[in-house]
Every structure is written in C-alpha cells, then in structure tokens.
C-alpha positions as CSV (number, residue, x, y, z in Angstrom):
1,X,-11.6,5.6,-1.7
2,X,-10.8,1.8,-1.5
3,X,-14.0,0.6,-2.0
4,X,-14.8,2.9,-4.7
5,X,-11.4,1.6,-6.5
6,X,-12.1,-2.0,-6.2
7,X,-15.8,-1.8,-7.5
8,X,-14.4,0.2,-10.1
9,X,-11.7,-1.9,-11.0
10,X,-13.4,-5.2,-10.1
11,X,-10.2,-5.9,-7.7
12,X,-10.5,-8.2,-4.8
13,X,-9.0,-6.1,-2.8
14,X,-7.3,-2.4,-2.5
15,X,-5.4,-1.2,0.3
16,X,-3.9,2.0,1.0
17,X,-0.4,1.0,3.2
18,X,2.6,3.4,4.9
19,X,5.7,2.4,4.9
20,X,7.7,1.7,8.6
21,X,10.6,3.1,9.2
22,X,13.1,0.9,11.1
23,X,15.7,-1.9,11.0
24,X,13.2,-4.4,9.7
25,X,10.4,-2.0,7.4
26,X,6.9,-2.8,7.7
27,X,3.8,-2.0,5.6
28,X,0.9,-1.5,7.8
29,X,-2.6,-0.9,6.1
30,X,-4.6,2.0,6.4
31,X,-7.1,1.4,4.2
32,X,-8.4,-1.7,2.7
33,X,-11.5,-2.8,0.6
34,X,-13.1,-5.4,1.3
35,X,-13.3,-4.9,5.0
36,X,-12.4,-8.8,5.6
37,X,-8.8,-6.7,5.4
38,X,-8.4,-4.3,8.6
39,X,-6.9,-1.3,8.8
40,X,-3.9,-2.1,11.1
41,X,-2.8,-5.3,9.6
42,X,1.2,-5.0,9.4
43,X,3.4,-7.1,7.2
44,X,7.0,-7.2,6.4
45,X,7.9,-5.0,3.5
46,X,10.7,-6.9,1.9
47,X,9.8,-10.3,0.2
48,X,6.7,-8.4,-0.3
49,X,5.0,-7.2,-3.5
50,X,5.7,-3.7,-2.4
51,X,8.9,-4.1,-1.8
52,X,10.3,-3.1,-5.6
53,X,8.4,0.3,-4.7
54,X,10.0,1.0,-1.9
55,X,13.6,1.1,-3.9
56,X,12.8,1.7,-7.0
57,X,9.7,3.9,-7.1
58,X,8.3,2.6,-9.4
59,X,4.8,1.0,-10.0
60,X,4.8,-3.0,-9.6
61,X,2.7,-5.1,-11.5
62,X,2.1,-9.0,-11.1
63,X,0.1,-10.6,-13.6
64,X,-0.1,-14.0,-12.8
65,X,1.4,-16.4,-10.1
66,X,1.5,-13.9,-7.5
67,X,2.1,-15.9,-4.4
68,X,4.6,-18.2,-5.9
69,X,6.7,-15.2,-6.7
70,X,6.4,-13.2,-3.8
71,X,5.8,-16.4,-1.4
72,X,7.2,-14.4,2.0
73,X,4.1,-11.3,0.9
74,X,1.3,-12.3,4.1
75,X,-1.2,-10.2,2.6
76,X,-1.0,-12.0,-1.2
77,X,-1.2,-15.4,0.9
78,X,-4.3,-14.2,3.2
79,X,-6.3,-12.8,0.1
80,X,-5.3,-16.0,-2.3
81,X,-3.9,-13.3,-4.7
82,X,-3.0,-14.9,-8.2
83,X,-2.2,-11.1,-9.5
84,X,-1.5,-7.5,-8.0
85,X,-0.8,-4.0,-9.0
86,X,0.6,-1.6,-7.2
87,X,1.6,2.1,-7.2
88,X,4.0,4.2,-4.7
89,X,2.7,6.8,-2.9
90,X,5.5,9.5,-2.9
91,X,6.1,12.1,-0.5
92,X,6.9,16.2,-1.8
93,X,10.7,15.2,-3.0
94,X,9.2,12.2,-4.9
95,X,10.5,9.2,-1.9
96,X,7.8,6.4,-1.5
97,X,6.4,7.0,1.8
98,X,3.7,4.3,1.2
99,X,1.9,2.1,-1.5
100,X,-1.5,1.8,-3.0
101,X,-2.5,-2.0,-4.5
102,X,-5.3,-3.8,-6.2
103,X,-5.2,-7.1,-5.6
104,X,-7.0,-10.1,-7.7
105,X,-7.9,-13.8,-7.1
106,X,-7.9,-14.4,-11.0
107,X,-4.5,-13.9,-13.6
108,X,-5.2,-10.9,-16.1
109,X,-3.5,-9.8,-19.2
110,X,-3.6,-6.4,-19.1
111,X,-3.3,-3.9,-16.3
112,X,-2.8,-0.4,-18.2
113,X,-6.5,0.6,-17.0
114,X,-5.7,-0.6,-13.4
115,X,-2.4,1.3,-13.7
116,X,-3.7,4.3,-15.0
117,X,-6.7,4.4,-12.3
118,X,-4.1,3.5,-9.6
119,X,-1.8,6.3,-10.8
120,X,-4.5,9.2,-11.0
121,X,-5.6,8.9,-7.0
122,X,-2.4,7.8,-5.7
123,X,-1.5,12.0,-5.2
124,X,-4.9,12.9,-3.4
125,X,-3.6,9.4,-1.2
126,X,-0.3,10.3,-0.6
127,X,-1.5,14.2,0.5
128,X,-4.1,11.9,3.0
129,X,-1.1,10.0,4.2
130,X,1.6,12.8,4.6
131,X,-1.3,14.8,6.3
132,X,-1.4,11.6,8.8
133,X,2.2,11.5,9.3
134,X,2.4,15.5,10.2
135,X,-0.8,15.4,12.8
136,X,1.3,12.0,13.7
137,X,4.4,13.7,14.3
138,X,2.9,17.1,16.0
139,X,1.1,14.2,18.4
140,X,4.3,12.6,19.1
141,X,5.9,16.2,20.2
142,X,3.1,17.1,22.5
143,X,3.4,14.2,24.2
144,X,7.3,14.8,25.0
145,X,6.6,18.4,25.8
146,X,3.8,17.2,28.0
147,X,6.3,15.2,29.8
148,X,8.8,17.5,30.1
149,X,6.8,19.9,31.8
C-alpha cells in the first residue's frame, strides 16, 4: 500500500506507524515506501509531526519548512522533509492508535488531494493494524499461559 500511495501521490516517502504505549510514546514504522525507510524504525512521538494526531485526532499538514518546525521529528530529519501530511489511524471508538504520512523533499501549496487519498485508505490501514495488535496481544497471552503451565 505504501508504495502504491507514494507513486500515486508523487510523495518521497509514506509510512504506515503505531503508536507506543508507555511513559515516553513512540512511533515505530510498519510500513514505509521507499524501502531506504525500514519497517522497525522507532522515533519519539512528541516533538514529532505526528504528535498533533495523537491528541487531537486530527489530520496534520506541513506545507513548507518541515524540519525547522518540528526540529526533534528523526524521521523529517533522515528523509530531508521540507513538507508532510499526515492522517490518524483510529481504532473502533475513534482513538488514534497509529498514523499514516506522506512525506516530500519539495514545499507544496496544496495538499487537499494528498489529504483526501490519505483519508480514503487510512480505514483499510487501521483494520491492518488493529488486526496486528489482536494477533499481538493473543501472542503475548500464549506466551504467559505457556509459562504458567
């Protein structure tokens, strides 16, 4: 899906990223196009560009000067972002669980097509990632049963 998204919306980069749970919260990337960007890579969520998503739920969109406003955001600095979109990936009670985000190397004017695009997949890839997070969880509680027995 990634790859399709940037060809389609001639982004540097989009990655797919869950949300950490914890006393300092974490994005770590589950999907990302190009593949320069693995799946795995975990940054800090707040300073970040997905960090307005997280409260507010709401889509967060960075037309120009992207590093210099979110200077602390690792994966802005590692792809020489100068502007980002990004969408939240809600779970079923509407809570971002996660975030979906083009990234670009050149300032644009616009983003309502972006947007739009981003919008209409980020349901089928926030069923993918609450999917994960079940068949994550049902791991997890095998392995203590396992270990109780």
């Amino acid at each position: 899906m990634t790859t399709h998204l940037a060809q389609a919306l001639q982004a540097d980069c989009v990655f797919v990223g869950e949300f950490t749970p914890g006393s300092v919260q974490r994005v770590i990337t589950l999907a990302a196009s190009p593949e320069g960007v693995p799946a795995g890579l975990t940054f800090d969520l707040a300073g970040s560009a997905c960090s307005s998503i997280d409260v507010t739920g709401k889509p967060s969109v960075c037309r120009r000067n992207a590093r210099n406003r979110f200077p602390s955001d690792q994966m802005l600095r590692r792809l020489h972002a100068e502007a980002c979109i990004a969408v939240p990936l809600p779970n079923s009670v509407g809570t971002p669980i996660g975030v979906m985000m083009a990234i670009f190397r050149v300032a644009h004017a616009s983003f309502s097509t972006a947007k739009s695009v981003l919008e209409f997949f980020a349901p089928r890839a926030a069923a993918e990632l609450l999917h994960k997070q079940e068949k994550d969880k049902l791991h997890k509680n095998e392995q203590r049963y396992r270990a109780l027995l």
